[in-house]
N, C-alpha and C positions, 0 to 999 in steps of 0.2 A: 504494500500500500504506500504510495505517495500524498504527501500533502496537498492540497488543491488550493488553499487560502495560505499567505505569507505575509505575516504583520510586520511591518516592517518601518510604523512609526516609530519604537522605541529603544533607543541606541543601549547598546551594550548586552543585548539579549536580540537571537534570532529566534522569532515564536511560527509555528507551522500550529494551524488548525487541522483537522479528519473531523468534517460535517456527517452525518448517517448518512443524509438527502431529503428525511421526511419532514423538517424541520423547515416550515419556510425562509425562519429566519437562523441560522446556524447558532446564533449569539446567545438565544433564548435560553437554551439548556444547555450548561458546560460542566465539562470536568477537566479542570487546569493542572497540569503536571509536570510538574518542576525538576530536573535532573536534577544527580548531587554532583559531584566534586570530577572533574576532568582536565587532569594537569595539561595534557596532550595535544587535549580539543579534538580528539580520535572519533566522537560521535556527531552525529548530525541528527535534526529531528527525527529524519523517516527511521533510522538506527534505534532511535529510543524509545518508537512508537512501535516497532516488532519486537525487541525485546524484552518491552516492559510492559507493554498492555495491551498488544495484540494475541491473549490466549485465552478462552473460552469464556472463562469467566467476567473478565473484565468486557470482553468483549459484546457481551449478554446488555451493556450498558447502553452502547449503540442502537438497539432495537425498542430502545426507549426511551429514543430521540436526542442523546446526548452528544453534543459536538465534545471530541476531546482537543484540547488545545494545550500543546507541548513548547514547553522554554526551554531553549538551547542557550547556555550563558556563552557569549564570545569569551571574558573571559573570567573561567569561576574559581579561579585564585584571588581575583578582587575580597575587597573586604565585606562580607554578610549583609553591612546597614547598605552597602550599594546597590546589591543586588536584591535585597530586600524594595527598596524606596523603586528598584525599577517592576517588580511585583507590583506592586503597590500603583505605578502608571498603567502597567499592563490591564487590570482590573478597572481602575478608571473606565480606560479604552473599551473594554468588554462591555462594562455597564452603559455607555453612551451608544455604542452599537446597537446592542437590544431596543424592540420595542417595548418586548413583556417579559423583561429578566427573571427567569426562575432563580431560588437560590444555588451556588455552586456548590462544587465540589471542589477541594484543593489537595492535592496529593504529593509530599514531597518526598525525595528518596534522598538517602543519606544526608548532605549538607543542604539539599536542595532543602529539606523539611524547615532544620534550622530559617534559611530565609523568608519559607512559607511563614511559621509562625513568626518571626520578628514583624512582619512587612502587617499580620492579622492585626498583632499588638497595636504594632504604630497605628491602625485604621480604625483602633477601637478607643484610644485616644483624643485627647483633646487636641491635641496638635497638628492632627487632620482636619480637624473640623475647620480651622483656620489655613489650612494648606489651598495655594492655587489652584486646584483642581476643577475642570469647567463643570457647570451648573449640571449636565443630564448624570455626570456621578454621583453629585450632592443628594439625587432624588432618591435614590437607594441606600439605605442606612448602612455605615461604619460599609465593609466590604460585600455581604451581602454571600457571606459564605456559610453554610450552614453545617457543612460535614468539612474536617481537615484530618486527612490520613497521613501517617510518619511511615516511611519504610527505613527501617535500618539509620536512626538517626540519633545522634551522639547530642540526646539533651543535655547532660551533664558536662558536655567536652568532649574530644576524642582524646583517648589516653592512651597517648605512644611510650615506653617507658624511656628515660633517656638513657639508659644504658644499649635498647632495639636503637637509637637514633644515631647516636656514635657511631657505632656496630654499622648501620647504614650507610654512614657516609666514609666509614673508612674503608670497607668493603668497595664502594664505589668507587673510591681513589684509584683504591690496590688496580684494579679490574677494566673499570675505563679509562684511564687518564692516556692511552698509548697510543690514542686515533685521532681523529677531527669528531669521528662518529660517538667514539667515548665521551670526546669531551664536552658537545650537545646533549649527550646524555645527561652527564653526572649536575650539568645547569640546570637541567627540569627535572631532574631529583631535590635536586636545594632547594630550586625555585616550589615544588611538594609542599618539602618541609619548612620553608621559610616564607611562604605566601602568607597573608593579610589572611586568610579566610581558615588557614593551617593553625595561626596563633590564634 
């Protein structure tokens, strides 16, 4: 399955929708789904739309009416409140498209989740309320999500030990340092562990 719709107002996030078809309006009924953590950038929406919720199950969702709409972070090293606050637009966007927004569904997987909830929090706030957000958002209260699903999400932190993190990077050294190819490696290994969204 390929994407058919490409959102492509909001910077820092590639978002691909999958309409059913019986929905006149795609916008109406959604299920929003948020990758997690992809140092590489190795997936693309249609990638994360077969391997994460195109199987029976999930898929049973589509046959009543639900467009699913997939966030591809450009880049999900950034720091969480960014990619959160771009959630947070994305949702806007959603809600103005509709004409008769049902409530959503938001689904996050590993760190994707983390950004789901901060980006909820921020929308259930006071601080939204006063945020520049154009008028057909404002008509639907705080985000207008009523179910939020975590897959595999490190509410507490991820807790790498630092003695696993040493052991990493010296390994790395040992191992890549001998090629060109190594050593674009062992940078988006650091770049892993030393990313904004890592700490």
């Amino acid at each position: 399955i390929t994407s058919s719709i490409k959102i492509n107002d909001i910077d820092g996030i590639k978002v691909n929708a999958y309409p059913n078809g019986c929905n006149p309006n795609p916008y109406n009924k959604v299920v929003i789904y948020l990758e997690g953590i992809d140092p590489l950038n190795e997936r693309n929406a249609d990638l994360i739309y077969s391997q994460m919720i195109q199987s029976e199950r999930v898929a049973q969702l589509r046959n009543h009416g639900y467009t699913f709409v997939v966030v591809n972070w450009k880049h999900s090293m950034d720091d969480i409140r960014d990619n959160a606050h771009r959630v947070v637009e994305l949702i806007n966007y959603l809600k103005c498209q509709a004409d008769d927004p049902q409530p959503y569904v938001l689904i996050g997987e590993s760190m994707g989740g983390l950004v789901g909830k901060y980006a909820l929090l921020y929308m259930e706030g006071n601080q939204y309320q006063n945020d520049p957000a154009p008028d057909c958002a404002k008509l639907r209260l705080m985000h207008n999500v009523r179910l939020f699903i975590s897959l595999d999400v490190p509410h507490q932190g991820a807790n790498i030990p630092l003695g696993v993190q040493h052991f990493y990077r010296d390994a790395t050294n040992l191992f890549c340092l001998n090629n060109m190819l190594g050593t674009a490696r062992l940078a988006s290994h650091n770049l892993f562990l030393d990313g904004k969204a890592a700490k």
